[in-house]
C-alpha positions, 0 to 999 in steps of 0.5 A: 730730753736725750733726744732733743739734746741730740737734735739741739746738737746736730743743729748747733753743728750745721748752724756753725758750718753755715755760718763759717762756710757761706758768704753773705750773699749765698744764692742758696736760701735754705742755707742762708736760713740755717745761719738764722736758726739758732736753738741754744735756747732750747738747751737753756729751757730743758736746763732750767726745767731739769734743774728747777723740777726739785724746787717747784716740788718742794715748793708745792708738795713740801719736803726738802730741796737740794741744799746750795752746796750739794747743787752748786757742787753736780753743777761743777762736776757736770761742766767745769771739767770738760769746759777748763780742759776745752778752754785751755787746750784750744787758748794753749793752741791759739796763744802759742807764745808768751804774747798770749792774751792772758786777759782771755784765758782768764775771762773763759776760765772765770765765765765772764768773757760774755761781758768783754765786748772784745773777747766774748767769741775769742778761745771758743765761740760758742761757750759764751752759752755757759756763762748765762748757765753758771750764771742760771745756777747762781740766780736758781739757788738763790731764788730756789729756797726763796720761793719754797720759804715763800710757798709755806706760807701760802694756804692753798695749792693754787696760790702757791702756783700762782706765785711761782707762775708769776716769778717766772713771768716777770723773769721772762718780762726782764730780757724782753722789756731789755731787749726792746729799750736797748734796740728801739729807746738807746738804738744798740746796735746788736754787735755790742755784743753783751747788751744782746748776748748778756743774762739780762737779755737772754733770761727768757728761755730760762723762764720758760722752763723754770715755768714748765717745771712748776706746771710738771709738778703741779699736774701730780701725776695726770698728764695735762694734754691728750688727744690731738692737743700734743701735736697742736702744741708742737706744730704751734711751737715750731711755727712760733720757732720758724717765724722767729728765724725768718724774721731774724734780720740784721739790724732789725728787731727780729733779730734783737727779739729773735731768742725771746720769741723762740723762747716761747716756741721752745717751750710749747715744744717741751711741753707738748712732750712733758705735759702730754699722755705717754707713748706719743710717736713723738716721744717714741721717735726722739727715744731713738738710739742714735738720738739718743747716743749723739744727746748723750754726748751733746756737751762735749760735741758742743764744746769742740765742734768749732775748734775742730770746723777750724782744723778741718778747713784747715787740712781741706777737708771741709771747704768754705764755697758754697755748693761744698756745703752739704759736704761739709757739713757731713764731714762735721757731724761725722767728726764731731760725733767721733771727737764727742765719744771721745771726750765723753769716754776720757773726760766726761765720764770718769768726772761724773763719778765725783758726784758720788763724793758728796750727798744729797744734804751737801756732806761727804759722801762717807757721811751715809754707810750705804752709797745707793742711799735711796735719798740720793737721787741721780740727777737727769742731767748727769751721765750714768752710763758708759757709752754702749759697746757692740757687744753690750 
């Protein structure tokens, strides 16, 4: 998952670039095509298949799962300190004086700027993401001990598999009947920007690993695809994914449609390397170290890239014409790695110790005399380690 949180990063990175740098009318096709590929969705599907995994075991195999406090409070730990300290140092910048737009500082801190059509890009663009994650957060305690309730009752196995499948089915079924009654029934135009920006229209990749996760912990141990059906699966996935992006026109449905179809991409790419025997060259490939480093530090790199993409046109050191790009570009993922290991080593990593405070039942961690409880699991998606050093 470290790795392809770190390929997820390298392409978010040069999909801004391209975005900021090239005109609309670019003579170079494969940079016009990079402003099409958006892989956001991807980070949504591994969220929702790291976070839903616990739930669909206990859902399956019985025992407890995370009460609501103790996972709402990982959750907070793991983003809020990075995304409060991001979204006030880069407003303070933008917002100089005591004219400020206070209205926007208030929507970013609260996660609901991706409702204000006006400012769900102001402060910093990208993080219009993380509101559809604190809003993911929301909807899985509520419909996490719901299903597991739900699944006790059931008398077999199959049925209680069938059950989760079929909630994650219609999850999926919500943006994609949305998105296509708001483009084709009430002709949206797709710069309204919560309509096609909203939880209601980009719940599908959510889906997508929430249902991955109930087929992970469904399988026991057995890997489900061997052979050569791994490698089916991710080339079917990257073709869905491409497809996807070359049909993801302005003014088209394929691009109101775009994040529902990759959505499916995604998930055949997840699953080929989940649900597949171990040892893949393809699992083996994305355990590489500098993947992994640059995964490790994907959220601060993702919360201060384009603060920095600005800074940096700014001073001249990235420019906006187009034979500048491959420059640019490298300028940035330099950069943004730089600037990522700094924010993970000042911000992210001391925060991440604050999990330690509350256990696996939601009390005070001073409720258990011994802190490495075998109870208490760390979570997959939570930093444990320091950044390694040479000498490490």
């Amino acid at each position: 998952m470290e790795g392809y949180r770190g390929l997820a990063a390298v392409s978010i990175v040069i999909f801004h670039v391209c975005q900021y740098a090239l005109p609309q009318q670019s003579p170079n096709p494969v940079f016009v095509y990079m402003t099409r590929f958006e892989v956001v969705d991807v980070l949504f599907a591994m969220s929702a298949y790291l976070l839903t995994l616990s739930y669909a075991r206990s859902a399956l195999d019985g025992g407890d799962a995370h009460t609501a406090g103790e996972f709402l409070f990982r959750r907070a730990v793991r983003i809020l300190p990075l995304y409060w300290v991001a979204v006030i140092v880069v407003w303070s910048i933008r917002n100089p004086t005591l004219n400020a737009d206070y209205i926007d500082l208030i929507e970013h801190l609260t996660f609901t700027h991706v409702f204000d059509e006006k400012r769900i890009f102001y402060t910093l663009g990208p993080v219009w993401s993380m509101s559809l994650e604190i809003f993911f957060y929301g909807t899985l305690v509520i419909l996490g001990p719901g299903a597991v309730r739900l699944c006790r009752r059931l008398a077999t196995r199959r049925q209680r598999v069938t059950v989760l499948l079929a909630g994650c089915g219609v999850l999926f079924a919500i943006p994609v009947a949305w998105n296509a009654f708001a483009f084709f029934v009430l002709r949206i135009n797709y710069e309204h920007w919560p309509v096609y920006f909203g939880p209601q229209a980009r719940f599908g990749a959510f889906a997508v690993g929430m249902a991955l996760a109930v087929i992970v912990a469904a399988r026991r141990s057995k890997p489900v695809f061997a052979g050569v059906w791994p490698t089916v699966l991710r080339v079917t996935g990257l073709l869905i994914v491409l497809g996807a992006t070359a049909l993801n026109r302005s003014h088209t449905w394929g691009q109101a449609g775009y994040h529902d179809l990759s959505a499916l991409g995604w998930g055949l790419l997840l699953a080929s390397t989940v649900l597949g025997a171990k040892g893949q060259a393809w699992s083996r490939w994305l355990s590489w170290r500098p993947l992994t480093f640059v995964g490790l530090l994907s959220y601060s790199i993702y919360m201060w890239h384009e603060p920095l993409m600005m800074l940096l046109a700014n001073v001249g050191l990235i420019s906006r014409q187009p034979e500048a790009l491959p420059a640019a570009i490298l300028v940035m993922l330099v950069a943004a790695t730089l600037v990522g290991a700094l924010s993970y080593q000042l911000i992210e990593y001391p925060t991440s110790k604050l999990r330690a405070i509350r256990g696996r039942d939601g009390r005070p961690r001073d409720y258990y005399p011994d802190l490495t409880s075998p109870e208490e699991s760390p979570s997959e998606t939570t930093p444990t380690k320091k950044i390694p050093t040479k000498k490490s």
